[in-house]
C-alpha positions as CSV (number, residue, x, y, z in Angstrom):
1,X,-17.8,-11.5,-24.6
2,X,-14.7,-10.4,-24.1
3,X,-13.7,-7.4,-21.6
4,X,-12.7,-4.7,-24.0
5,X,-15.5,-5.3,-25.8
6,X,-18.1,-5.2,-22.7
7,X,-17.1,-1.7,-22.1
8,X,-17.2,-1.0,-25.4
9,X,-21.0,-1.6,-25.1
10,X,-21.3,0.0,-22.0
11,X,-19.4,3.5,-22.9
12,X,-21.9,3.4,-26.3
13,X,-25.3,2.7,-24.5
14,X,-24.5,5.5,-22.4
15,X,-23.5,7.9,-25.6
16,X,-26.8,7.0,-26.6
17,X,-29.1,7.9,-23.7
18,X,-27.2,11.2,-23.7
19,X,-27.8,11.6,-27.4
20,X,-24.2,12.5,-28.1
21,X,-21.8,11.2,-30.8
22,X,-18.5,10.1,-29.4
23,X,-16.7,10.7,-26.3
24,X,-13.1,11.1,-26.1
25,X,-11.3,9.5,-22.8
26,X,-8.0,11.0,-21.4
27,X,-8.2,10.4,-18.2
28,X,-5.6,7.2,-16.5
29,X,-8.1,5.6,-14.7
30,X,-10.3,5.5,-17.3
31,X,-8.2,4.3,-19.8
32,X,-7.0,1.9,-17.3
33,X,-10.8,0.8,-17.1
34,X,-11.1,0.4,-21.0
35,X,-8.2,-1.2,-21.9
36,X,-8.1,-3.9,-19.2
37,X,-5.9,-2.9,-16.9
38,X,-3.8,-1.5,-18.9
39,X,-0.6,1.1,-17.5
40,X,-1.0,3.6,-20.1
41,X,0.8,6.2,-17.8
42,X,4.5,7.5,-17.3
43,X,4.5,9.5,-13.7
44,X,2.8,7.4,-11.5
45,X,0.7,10.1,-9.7
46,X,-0.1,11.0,-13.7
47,X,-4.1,11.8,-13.9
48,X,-3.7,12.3,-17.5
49,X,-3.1,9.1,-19.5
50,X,0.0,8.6,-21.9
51,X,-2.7,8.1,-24.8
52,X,-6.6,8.7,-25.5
53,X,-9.0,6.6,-26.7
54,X,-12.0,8.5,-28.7
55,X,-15.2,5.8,-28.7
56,X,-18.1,6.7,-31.5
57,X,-20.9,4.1,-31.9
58,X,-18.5,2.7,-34.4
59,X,-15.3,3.1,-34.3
60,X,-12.5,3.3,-31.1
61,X,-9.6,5.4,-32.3
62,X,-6.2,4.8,-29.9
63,X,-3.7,8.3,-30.1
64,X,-0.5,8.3,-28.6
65,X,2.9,10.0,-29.5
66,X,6.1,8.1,-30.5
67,X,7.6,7.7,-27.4
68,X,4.5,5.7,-25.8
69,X,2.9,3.7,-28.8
70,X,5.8,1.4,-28.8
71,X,5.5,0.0,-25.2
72,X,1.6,0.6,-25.3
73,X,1.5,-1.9,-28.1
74,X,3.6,-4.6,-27.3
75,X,2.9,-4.8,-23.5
76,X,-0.1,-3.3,-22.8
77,X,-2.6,-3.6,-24.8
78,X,-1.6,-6.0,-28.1
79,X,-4.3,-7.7,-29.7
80,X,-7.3,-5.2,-28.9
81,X,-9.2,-4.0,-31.9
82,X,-8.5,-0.3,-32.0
83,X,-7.4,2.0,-34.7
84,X,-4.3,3.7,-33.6
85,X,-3.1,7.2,-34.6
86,X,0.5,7.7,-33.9
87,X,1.8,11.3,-33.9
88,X,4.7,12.8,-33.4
89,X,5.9,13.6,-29.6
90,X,6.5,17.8,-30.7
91,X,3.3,18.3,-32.3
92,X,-0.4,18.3,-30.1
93,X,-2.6,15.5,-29.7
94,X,-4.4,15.1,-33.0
95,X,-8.4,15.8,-32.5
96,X,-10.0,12.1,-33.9
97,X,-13.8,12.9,-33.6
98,X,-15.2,14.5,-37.2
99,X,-16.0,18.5,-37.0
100,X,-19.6,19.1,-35.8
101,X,-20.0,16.1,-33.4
102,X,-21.8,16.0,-30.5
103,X,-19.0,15.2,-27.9
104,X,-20.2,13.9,-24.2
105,X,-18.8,15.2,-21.0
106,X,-17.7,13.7,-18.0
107,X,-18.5,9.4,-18.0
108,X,-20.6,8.3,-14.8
109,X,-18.5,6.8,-12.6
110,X,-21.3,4.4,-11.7
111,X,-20.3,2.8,-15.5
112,X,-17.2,1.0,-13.7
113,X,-18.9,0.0,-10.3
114,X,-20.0,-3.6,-11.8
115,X,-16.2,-5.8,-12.1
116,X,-16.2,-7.8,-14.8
117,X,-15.1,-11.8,-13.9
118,X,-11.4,-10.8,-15.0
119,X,-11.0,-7.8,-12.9
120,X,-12.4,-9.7,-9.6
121,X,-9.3,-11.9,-10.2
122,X,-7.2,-8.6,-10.9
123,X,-8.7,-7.5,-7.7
124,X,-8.4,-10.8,-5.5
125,X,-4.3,-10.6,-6.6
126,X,-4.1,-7.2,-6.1
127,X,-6.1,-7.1,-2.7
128,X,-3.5,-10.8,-1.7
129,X,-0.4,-8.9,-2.5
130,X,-1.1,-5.4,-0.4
131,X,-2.5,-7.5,2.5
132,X,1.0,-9.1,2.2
133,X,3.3,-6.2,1.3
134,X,2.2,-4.4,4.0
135,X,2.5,-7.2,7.2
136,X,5.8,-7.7,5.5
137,X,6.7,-4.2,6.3
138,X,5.3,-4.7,9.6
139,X,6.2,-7.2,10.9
140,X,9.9,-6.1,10.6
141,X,9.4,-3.0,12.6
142,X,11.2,-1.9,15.6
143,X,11.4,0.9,18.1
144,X,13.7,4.0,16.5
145,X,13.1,4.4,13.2
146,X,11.6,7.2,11.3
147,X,7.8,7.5,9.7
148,X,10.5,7.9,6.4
149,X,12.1,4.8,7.5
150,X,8.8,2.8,7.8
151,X,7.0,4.5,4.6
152,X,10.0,3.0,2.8
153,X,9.8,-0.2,4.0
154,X,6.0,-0.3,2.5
155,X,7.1,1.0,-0.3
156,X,10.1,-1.7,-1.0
157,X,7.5,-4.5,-0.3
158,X,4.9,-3.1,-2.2
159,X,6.9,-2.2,-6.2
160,X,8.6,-5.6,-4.8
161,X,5.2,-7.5,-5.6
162,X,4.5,-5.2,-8.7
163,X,2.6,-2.5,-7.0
164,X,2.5,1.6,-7.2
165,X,2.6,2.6,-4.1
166,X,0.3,5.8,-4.2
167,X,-0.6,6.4,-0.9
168,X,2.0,5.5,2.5
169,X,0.8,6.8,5.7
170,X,2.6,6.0,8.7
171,X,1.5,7.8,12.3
172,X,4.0,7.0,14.9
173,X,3.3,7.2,18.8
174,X,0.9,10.4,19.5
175,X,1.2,11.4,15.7
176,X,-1.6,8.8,15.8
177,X,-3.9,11.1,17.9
178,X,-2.8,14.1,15.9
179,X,-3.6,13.6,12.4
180,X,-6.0,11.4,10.1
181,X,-4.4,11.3,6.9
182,X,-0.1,11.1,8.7
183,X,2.2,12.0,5.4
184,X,5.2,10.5,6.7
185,X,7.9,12.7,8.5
186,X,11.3,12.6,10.5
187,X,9.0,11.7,14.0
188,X,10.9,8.3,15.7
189,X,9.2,5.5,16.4
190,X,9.0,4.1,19.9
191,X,6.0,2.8,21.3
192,X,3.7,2.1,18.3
193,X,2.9,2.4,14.4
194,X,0.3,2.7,12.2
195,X,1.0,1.7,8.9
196,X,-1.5,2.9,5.8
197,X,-0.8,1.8,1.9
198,X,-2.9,2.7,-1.3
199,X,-1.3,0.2,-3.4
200,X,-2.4,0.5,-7.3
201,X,-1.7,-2.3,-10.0
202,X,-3.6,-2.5,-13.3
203,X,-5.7,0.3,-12.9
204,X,-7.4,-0.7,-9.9
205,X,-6.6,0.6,-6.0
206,X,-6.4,-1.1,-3.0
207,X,-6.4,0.3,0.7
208,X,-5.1,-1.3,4.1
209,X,-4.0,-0.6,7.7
210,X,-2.1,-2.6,10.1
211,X,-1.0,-1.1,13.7
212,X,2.0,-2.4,15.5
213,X,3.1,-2.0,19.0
214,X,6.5,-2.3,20.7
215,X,5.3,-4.7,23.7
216,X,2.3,-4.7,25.2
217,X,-0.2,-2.1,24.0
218,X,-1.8,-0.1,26.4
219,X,-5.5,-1.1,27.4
220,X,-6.9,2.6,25.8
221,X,-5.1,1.6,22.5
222,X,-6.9,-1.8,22.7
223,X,-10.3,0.0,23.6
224,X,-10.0,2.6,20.9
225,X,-8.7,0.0,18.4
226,X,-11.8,-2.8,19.1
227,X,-14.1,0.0,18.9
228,X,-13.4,1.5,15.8
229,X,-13.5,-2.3,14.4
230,X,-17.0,-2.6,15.3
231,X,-17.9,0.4,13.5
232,X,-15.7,-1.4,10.2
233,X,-17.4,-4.5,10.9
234,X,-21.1,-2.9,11.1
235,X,-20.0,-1.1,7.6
236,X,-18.8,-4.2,5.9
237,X,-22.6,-5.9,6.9
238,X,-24.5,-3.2,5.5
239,X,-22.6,-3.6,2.3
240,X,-25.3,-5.3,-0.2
241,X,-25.8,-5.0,-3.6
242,X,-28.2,-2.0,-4.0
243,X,-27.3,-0.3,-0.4
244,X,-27.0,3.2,-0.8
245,X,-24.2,5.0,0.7
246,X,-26.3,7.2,2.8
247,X,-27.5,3.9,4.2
248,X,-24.4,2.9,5.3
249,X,-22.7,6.0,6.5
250,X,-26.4,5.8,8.8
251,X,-24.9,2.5,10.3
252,X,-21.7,4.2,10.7
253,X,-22.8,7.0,12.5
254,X,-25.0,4.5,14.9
255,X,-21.9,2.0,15.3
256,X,-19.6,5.0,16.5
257,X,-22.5,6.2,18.9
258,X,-23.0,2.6,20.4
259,X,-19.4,2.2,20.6
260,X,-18.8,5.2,22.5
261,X,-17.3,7.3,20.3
262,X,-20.2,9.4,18.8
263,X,-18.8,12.5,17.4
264,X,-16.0,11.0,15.6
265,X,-17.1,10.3,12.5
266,X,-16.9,14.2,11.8
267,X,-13.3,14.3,12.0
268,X,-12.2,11.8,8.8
269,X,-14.3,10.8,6.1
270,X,-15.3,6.9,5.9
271,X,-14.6,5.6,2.5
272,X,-17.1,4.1,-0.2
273,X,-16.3,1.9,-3.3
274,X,-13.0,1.9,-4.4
275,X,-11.7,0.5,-8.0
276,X,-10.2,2.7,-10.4
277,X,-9.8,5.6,-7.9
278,X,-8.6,5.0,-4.5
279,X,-12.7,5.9,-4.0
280,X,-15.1,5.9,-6.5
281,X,-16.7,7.9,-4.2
282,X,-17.1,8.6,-0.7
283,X,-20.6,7.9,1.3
284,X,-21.8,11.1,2.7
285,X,-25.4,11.9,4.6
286,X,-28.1,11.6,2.3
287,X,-26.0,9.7,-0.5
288,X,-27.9,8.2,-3.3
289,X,-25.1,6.1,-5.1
290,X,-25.8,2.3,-4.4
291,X,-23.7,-0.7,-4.4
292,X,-23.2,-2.9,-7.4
293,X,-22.3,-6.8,-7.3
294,X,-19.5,-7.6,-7.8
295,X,-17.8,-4.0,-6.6
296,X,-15.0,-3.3,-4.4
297,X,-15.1,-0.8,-1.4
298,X,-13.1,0.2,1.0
299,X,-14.3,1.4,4.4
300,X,-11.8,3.0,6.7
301,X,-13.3,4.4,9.9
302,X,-11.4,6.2,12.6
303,X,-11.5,7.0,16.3
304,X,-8.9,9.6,17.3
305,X,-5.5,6.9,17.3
306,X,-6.7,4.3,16.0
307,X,-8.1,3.0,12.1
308,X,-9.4,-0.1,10.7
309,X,-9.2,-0.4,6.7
310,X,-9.6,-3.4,4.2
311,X,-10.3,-3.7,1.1
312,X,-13.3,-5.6,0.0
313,X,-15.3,-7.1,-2.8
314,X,-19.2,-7.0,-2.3
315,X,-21.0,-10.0,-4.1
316,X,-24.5,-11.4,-4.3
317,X,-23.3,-14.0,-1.8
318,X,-21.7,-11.7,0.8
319,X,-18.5,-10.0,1.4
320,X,-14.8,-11.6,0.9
321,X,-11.8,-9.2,2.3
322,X,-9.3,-9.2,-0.3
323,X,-6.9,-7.8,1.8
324,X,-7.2,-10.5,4.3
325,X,-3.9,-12.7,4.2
326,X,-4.4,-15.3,7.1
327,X,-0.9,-14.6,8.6
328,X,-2.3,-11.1,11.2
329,X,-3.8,-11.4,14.2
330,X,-7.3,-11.0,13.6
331,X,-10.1,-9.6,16.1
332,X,-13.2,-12.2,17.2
333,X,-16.4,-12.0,15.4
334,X,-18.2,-12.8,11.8
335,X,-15.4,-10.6,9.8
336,X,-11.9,-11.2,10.6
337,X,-10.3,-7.7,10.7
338,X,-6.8,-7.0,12.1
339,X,-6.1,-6.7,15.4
340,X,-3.3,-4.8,17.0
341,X,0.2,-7.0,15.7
342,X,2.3,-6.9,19.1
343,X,6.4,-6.7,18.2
């Protein structure tokens, strides 16, 4: 069955265990989820789409003004069988559902968690192309430029390969030690980088993390960097189909203790599944929401200077990195995650 249709059944099986009517969807990254892929926005940090879609168990009416339903229709989403409404860009968004509906609230996010076949191969390109846009950023890297500097670089390789680049994180020298989530600023680099990107393309996200150092890296960057790696690796294991997130945030915790470093998972959170939101959701203690097959998460654990992040695709068989490009030095063990890239 084709995808639009899929979700089609999916969004109505859902109305009718809630015992509503219709459900109108604004939101980008559900619209994005919907209509394959599709870029139905104009700013790119937009959380409001640039249309809405209002499902009933019948009908699937499209809105947009008459700026956006010309591009929306011949390069995004052509072909699908939807009822548009086209309204003028002065006036409000027309209402589509009939007075005296039953309208539903807020979708489950647990509705997108299971990829379809064509978004695992939106997700294996997307994953290919971050892995790559951000090594290419790295690996060019030198001692004196700015976090600015650096973040642009990402960002240059990134819309290069027909990414958004929504998140760029760069933590030069002891800015590393400082901060978890290092907005870039004016600090120089000299002695070492690490380089975040949230890259977005068709809806879905993907997350990654390289470090570089200028010469040899010092042996407590190398400790700090293995260990946190173990704790990524012992993540990436416990992520089956049906694990629950407290069940893994449990191995977290453990991996951090054994590694030496038990108090640091306090101080960042650790991801959870990612898709059409950087994270679907985060795992937390005590977290009920379990993994589907085939689902992408991204896990991104810290110890205080160092990070290991990848994006990854949980299936019945196991996990593939999508992020994982061949071409970065890679830690020993059953998961090959990045090592520290010496310049």
């Amino acid at each position: 069955m084709p995808e639009f249709e899929t979700k089609l059944e999916r969004l109505r099986a859902w109305l009718a265990a809630e015992q509503c009517d219709a459900v109108e969807i604004t939101r980008y990254s559900w619209l994005a989820w919907l209509l394959g892929g599709a870029e139905a926005r104009v700013l790119m940090a937009a959380e409001r789409g640039a249309c809405s879609v209002t499902v009933t168990a019948e009908r699937a009416i499209l809105a947009a003004n008459n700026i956006e339903a010309p591009r929306l229709k011949e390069e995004e989403i052509a072909g699908l069988p939807l009822e548009w409404v086209v309204y003028n860009w002065w006036e409000p968004p027309p209402k589509l559902a009939p007075p005296g509906v039953r309208m539903a609230g807020e979708i489950p996010v647990s509705l997108r968690f299971e990829l379809l076949n064509a978004e695992v191969e939106r997700a294996r390109g997307l994953g290919g192309d971050a892995g790559q846009a951000i090594e290419a950023a790295a690996r060019g890297l030198g001692p004196g430029l700015t976090e600015f500097q650096i973040a642009s670089r990402m960002a240059e390789q990134a819309i290069a390969r027909g990414l958004v680049p929504v998140g760029l994180f760069v933590a030069a020298d002891e800015r590393g030690k400082q901060f978890r989530h290092p907005i870039p600023s004016g600090k120089i680099a000299q002695r070492n980088a690490i380089l975040s990107l949230v890259a977005r393309r068709q809806g879905l996200h993907a997350s990654v993390t390289r470090t570089v150092s200028f010469g040899p890296a010092c042996e407590e960057m190398h400790h700090r960097h293995r260990a946190v790696s173990q704790v990524h690796a012992a993540m990436l294991a416990a992520s089956r189909p049906g694990a629950r997130l407290g069940e893994i945030f449990a191995v977290a915790q453990n991996a951090y203790r054994d590694a030496g470093f038990p108090e640091e998972w306090r101080r960042h959170h650790q991801g959870g599944p990612a898709g059409y939101e950087p994270r679907e959701a985060r795992a937390t203690p005590g977290s009920e929401v379990a993994l589907q097959a085939p689902q992408m998460v991204a896990w991104n654990p810290t110890i205080r200077g160092s990070k290991s992040e990848e994006t990854a695709l949980v299936t019945e068989s196991g996990i593939e990195l999508l992020t994982h490009t061949g071409q970065w030095p890679v830690l020993p063990g059953p998961v090959p995650l990045a090592d520290i890239f010496l310049l």
